[in-house]
C-alpha positions, -999 to 999 in steps of 0.1 A, spaced: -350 723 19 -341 716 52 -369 741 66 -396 730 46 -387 693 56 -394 706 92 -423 720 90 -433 691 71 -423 665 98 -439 692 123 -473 692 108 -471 656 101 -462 646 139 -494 670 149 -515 651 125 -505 619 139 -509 627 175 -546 645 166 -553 611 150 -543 584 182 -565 609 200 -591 603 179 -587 564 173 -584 558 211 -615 588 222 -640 580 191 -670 573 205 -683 551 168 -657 529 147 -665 548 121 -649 578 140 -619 556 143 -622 541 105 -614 576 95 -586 582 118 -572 550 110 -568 565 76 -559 598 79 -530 583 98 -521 561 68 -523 588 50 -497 611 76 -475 580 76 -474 578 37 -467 617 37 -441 614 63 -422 586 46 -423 611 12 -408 641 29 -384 616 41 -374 606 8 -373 639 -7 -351 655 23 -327 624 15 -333 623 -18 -336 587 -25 -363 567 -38 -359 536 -17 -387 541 2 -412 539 -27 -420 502 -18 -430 512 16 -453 541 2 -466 513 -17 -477 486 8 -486 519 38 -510 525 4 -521 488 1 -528 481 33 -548 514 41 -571 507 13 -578 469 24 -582 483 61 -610 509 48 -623 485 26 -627 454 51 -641 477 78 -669 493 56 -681 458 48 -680 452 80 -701 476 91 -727 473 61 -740 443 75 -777 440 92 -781 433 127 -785 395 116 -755 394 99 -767 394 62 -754 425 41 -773 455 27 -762 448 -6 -799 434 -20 -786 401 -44 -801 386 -74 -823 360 -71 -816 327 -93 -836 328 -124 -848 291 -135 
């Protein structure tokens, strides 16, 4: 288990490193939107093969809010970015019926 955990943490720590590069190079904030959550995603991964090398599921709350809080962050970011140049957003609303 103890090799497998290894290459695990190797991969991991490659994917994380690949991904800074990316969040501090990207030429768009999109570019870094998606590195942003790849490296939620290595961080949630990284906390699993921590738990299962230890054997202990005390970490599950941490998978949890690492989860939580790269949704919102994806979320919050492609609203952002869906707005017009004015400010107003893409999203076409309804308009009130008398």
């Amino acid at each position: 288990m103890t090799a497998v955990g290894l290459v695990c943490a190797a991969l991991l720590a490659a994917t994380g490193l690949l991904c800074m590069v990316r969040i501090v190079r990207g030429p768009t904030m999109l570019d870094r939107t998606v590195a942003t959550d790849v490296f939620v995603a290595a961080s949630i991964g990284a906390v699993g093969v921590q738990a299962a090398v230890g054997q202990h599921t005390t970490t599950v709350p941490v998978i949890l809010a690492l989860a939580l809080v790269g949704f919102l962050g994806s979320v919050s970011i492609a609203r952002f970015a869906a707005r017009d140049g004015d400010g107003s957003p893409h999203v076409e609303q309804e308009e009130e019926r008398p």
